[in-house]
Structures are given as C-alpha cells and as structure tokens.
C-alpha positions in Angstrom: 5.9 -3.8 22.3 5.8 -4.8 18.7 9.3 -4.5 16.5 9.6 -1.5 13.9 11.0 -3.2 10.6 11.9 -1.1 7.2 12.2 -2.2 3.7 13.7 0.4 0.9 12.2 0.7 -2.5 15.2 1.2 -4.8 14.7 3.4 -7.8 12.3 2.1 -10.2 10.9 -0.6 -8.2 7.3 -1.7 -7.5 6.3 -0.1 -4.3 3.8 -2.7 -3.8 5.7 -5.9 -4.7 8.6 -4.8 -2.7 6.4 -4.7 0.6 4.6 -7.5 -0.6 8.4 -9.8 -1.5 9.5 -8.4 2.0 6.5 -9.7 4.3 6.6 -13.0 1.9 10.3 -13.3 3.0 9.7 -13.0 6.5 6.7 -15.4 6.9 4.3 -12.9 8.4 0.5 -13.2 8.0 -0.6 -10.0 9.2 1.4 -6.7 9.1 0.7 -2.8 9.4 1.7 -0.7 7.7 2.9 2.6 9.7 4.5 5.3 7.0 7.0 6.0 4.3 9.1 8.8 2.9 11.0 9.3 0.1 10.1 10.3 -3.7 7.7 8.2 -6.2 7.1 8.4 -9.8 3.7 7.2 -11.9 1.4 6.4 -8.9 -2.2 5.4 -9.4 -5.0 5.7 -6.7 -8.3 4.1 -6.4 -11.5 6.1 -4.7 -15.2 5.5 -4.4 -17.1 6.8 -7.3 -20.4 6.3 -5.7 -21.7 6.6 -2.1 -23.2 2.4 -2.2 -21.9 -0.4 -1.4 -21.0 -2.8 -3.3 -18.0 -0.2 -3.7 -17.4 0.7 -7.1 -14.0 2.7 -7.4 -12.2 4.1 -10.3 -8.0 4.9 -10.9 -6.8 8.4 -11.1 -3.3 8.8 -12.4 -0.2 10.9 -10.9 1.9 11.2 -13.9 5.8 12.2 -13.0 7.7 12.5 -9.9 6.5 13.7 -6.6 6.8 13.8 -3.0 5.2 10.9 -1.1 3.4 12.2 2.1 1.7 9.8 3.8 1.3 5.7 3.3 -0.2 3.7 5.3 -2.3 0.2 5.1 -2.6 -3.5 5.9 -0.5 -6.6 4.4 -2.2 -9.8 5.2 -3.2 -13.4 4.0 -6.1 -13.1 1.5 -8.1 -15.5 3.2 -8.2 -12.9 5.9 -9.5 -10.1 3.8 -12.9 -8.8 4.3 -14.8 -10.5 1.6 -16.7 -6.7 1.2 -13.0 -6.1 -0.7 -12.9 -9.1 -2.5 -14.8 -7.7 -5.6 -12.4 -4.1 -5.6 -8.7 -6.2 -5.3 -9.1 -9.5 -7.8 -5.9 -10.2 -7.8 -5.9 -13.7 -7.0 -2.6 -14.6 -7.7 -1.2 -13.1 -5.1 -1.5 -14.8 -1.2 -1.7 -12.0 0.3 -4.3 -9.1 0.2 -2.1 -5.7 0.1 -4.4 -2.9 1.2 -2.5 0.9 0.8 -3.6 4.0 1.5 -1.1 7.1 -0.2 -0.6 10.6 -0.5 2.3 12.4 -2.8 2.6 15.8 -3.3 3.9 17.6 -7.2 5.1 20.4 -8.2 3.5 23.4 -7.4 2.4 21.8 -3.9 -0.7 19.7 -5.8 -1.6 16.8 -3.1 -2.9 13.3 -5.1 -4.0 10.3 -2.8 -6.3 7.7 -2.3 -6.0 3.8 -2.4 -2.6 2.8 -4.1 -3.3 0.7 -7.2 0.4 1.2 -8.4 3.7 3.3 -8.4 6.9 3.2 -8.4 9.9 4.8 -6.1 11.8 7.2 -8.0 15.2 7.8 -6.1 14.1 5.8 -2.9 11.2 4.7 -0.7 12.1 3.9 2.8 8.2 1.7 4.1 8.2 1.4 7.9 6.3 -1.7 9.3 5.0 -3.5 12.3 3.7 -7.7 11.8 0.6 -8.4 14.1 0.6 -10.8 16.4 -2.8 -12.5 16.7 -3.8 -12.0 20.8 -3.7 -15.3 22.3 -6.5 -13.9 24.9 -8.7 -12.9 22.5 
C-alpha cells in the first residue's frame, strides 16, 4: 500500500511551488495528488473555452479569500507529460509538469474551480499526497 505524505502551505505561499519544492525535495518522478483543506486567497483556474482539440483554455480569477473544497491532480517529470498538454502548460523552466485540478468556495456559498493556474494559501493549506511507483510487471 502506497505512503500518505502531507506538505502545509503557510500563509501567503505559492500553493503550486510548495508541492512542486516538496516533491523536488524528495526525489519523486511521479506523484498524486489526493486532497487538500484549508483556506486560499487570489486563485486562478483555467477551462476549455472551446469543445476542439488542440485545447484552447482561458483564466478566470477568484479574487479574496475562500474555502478550498476539493484539489486534486498529478506532479510528474515533464518528459512524462502528454505532449496533447504541452501547448496549455509552457512552463518550461520547471522539471516537472504540475497538473491541478481545484475547487474553493466564497462568501455567500459561490463555488469557483477548474484547472489551477495560481493561488495562494491564506491562513494554511494542508496538500495530501501519494508518489507512484512505476509497476515493475507492467
């Protein structure tokens, strides 16, 4: 059975460079990404515009603080991407491809979600993650 492993976002930090420093650190090329709690501020998500591929997306902003509900994704080596993606996430700079799904919640019970492009933990962000193990059998 895989090993459960959790990283905290402290206040103000880069929710996506934190998981990303953190899988970095421990040498893992291929990690999942199970959940998070905790509260985020200025999040960005990325969605389809258009139902054709090549996919085309465009950001949609989540000004303030809210509740994150639901993150989810895949951390892994860029040159194991699917090259499909390569044209969406450009960031070549980093090794590794960070794929994030996310949903937060603001005031008034509004839901906001889709790919995470950026945000930020705003008191904490506790991320809950599993590395892959390539199957040998396979």
């Amino acid at each position: 059975m895989a090993e459960l492993y959790e990283v905290t976002v402290k206040t103000g930090e880069d929710i996506r460079q934190v998981i990303t420093d953190y899988v970095l650190e421990k040498g893992w090329e291929s990690v999942y990404v199970i959940g998070a709690i905790g509260s985020v501020i200025d999040m960005s998500f990325t969605a389809p515009i258009e139902n054709t591929l090549p996919l085309r997306t465009a950001s949609t902003p989540c000004n303030g603080a809210a509740e994150l509900v639901a993150l989810t994704g895949e951390v892994m080596l860029r040159e194991r991407m699917d090259p499909a993606l390569a044209t969406v996430y450009t960031d070549t700079t980093n090794p590794l491809f960070v794929h994030l799904h996310a949903c937060c919640a603001t005031a008034g019970g509004h839901m906001m979600g889709g790919g995470l492009k950026t945000g930020k933990a705003f008191r904490a962000v506790r991320v809950f993650m599993t590395p892959i193990q390539d199957d040998p059998i396979a």
